[in-house]
KEGU-762445 format. One record per residue: residue in one letter; residue number from 1; x, y negated, z of N, C-alpha, C in turn. Coordinates in nm, 3 decimals, decimal comma, padded with zeros to 5 digits. Atoms other than C-alpha are relative to their C-alpha. Last residue first. Layout:
BEGIN
<a NUM <X Y Z> <X Y Z> <X Y Z>>
...
% end
This chain:
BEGIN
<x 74 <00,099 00,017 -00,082> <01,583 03,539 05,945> <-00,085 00,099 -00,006>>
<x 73 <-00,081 -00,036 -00,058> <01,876 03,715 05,725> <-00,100 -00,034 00,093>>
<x 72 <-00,054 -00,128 -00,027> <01,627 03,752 05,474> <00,088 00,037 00,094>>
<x 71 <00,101 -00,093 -00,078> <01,513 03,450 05,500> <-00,016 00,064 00,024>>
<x 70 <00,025 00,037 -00,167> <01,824 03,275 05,473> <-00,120 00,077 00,034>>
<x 69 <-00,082 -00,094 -00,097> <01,878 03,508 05,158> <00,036 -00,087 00,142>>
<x 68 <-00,016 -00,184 -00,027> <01,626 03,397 04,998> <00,040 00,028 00,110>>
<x 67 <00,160 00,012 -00,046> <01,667 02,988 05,024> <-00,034 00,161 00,024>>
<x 66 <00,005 -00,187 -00,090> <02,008 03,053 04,964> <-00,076 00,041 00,073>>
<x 65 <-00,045 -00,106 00,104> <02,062 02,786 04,659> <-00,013 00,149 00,090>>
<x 64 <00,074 -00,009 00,140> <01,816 02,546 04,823> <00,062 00,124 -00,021>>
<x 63 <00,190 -00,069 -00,045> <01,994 02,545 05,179> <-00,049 00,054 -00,107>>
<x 62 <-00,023 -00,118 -00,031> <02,353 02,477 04,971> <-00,120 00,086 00,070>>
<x 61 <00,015 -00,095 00,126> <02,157 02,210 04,823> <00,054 00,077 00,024>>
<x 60 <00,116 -00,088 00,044> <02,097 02,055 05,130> <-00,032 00,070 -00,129>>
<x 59 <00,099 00,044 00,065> <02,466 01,980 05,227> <-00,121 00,060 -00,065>>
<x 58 <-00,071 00,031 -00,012> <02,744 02,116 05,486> <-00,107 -00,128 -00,160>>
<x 57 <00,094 00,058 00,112> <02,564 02,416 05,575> <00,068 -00,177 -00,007>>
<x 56 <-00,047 00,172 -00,039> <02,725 02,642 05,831> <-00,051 -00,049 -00,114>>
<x 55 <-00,002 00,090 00,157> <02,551 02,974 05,888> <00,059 -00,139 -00,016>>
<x 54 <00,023 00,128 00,055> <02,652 03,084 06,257> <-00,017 00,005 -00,190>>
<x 53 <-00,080 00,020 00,147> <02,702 03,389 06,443> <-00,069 -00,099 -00,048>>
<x 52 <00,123 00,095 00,043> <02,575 03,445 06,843> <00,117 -00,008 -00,160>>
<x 51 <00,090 -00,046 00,079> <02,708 03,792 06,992> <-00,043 -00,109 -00,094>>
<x 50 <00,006 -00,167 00,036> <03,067 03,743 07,182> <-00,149 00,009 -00,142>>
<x 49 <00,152 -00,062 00,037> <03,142 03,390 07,116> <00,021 00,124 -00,028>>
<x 48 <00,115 -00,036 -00,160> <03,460 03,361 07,313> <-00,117 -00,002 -00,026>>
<x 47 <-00,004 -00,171 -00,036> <03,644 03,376 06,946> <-00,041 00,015 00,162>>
<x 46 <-00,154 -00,032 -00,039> <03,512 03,094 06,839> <00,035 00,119 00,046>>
<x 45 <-00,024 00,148 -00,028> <03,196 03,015 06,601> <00,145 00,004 00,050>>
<x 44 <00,026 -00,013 -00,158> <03,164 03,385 06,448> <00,087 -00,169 00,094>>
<x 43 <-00,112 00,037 -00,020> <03,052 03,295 06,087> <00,003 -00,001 00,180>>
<x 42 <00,039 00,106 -00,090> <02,777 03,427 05,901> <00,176 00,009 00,087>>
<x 41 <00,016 00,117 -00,031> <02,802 03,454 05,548> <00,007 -00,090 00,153>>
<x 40 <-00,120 00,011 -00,057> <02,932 03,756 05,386> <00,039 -00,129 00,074>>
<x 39 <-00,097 00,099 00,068> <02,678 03,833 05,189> <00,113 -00,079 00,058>>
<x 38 <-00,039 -00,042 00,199> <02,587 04,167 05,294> <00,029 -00,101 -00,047>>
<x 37 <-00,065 00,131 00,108> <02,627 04,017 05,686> <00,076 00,080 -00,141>>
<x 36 <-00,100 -00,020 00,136> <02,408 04,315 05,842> <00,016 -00,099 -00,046>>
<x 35 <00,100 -00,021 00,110> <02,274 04,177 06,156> <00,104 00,041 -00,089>>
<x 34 <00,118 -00,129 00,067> <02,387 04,281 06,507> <-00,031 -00,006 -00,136>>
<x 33 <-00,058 -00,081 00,008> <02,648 03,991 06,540> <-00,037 00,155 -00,044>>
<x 32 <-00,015 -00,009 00,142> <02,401 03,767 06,440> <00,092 00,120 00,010>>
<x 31 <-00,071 -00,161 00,007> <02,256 03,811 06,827> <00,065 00,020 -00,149>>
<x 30 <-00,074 -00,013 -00,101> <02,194 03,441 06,842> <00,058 00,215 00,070>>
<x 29 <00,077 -00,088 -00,021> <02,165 03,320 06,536> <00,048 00,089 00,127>>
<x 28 <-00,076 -00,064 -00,120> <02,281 02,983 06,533> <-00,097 00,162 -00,018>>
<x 27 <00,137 -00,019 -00,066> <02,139 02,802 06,181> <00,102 00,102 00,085>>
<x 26 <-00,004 -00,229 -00,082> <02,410 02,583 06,132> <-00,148 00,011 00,043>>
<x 25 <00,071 -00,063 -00,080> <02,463 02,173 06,008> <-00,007 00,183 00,012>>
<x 24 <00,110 -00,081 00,094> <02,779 02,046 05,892> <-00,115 -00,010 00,099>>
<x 23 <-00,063 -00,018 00,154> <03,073 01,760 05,973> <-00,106 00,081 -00,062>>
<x 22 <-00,054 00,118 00,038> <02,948 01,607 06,308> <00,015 00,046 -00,170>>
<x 21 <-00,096 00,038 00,014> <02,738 01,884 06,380> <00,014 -00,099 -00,061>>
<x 20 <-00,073 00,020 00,096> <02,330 02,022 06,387> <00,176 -00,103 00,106>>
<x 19 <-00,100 00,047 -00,070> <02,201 02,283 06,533> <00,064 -00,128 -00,123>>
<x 18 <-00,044 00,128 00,075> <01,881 02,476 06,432> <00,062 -00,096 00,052>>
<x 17 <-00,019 00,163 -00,096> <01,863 02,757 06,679> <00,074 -00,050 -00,131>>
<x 16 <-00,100 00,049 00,064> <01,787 03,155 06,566> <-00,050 -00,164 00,068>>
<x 15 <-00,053 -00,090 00,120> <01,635 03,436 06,728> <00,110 -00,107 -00,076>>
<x 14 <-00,064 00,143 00,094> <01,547 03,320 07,093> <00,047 00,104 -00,114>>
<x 13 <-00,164 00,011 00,066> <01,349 03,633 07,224> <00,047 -00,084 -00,074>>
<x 12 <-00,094 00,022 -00,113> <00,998 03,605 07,395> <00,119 -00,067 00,001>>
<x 11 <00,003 -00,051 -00,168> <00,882 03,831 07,173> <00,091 -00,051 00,101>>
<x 10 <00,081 -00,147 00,029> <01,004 03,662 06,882> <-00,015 00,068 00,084>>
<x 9 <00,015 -00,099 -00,112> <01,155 03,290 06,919> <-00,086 00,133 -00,072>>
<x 8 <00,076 -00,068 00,061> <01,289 02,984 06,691> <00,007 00,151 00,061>>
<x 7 <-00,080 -00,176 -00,007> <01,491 02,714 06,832> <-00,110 00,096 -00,030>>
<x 6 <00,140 -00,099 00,036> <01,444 02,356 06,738> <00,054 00,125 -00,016>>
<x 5 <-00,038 -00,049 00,146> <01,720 02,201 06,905> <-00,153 00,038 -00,032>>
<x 4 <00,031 00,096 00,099> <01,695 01,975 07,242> <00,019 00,058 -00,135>>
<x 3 <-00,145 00,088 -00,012> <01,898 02,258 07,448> <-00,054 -00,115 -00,116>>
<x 2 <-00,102 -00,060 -00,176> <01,575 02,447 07,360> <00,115 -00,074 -00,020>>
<x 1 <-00,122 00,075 -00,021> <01,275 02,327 07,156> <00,079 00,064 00,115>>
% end
């Protein structure tokens, strides 16, 4: 847990933070900026986020349908 989220670590290193919003939920990734976005998914929150990119999710069948390719981006 960090900032009360469930945040998810690798050596050490925060990797991604389950967040949730008034309107969606997000998985935060916090260097996303580094990852290849081949599907064209992650989203840079505002423009004073330098590195962290976002998935937004907005109901659990959008989870379901990208079950893959969240893990692949995890």
């Amino acid at each position: 847990m960090k900032w009360g989220k469930p945040c998810y670590k690798f050596q050490e290193r925060n990797i991604v933070l389950i967040h949730g919003f008034k309107e969606y939920c997000a998985l935060l990734f916090f260097n996303g900026a580094l990852l290849k976005d081949t599907h064209g998914i992650l989203i840079q929150q505002t423009e004073n986020v330098q590195a962290g990119r976002q998935i937004r999710f907005t109901g659990v069948q959008e989870i379901v349908e990208m079950e893959a390719i969240l893990k692949a981006y995890i």
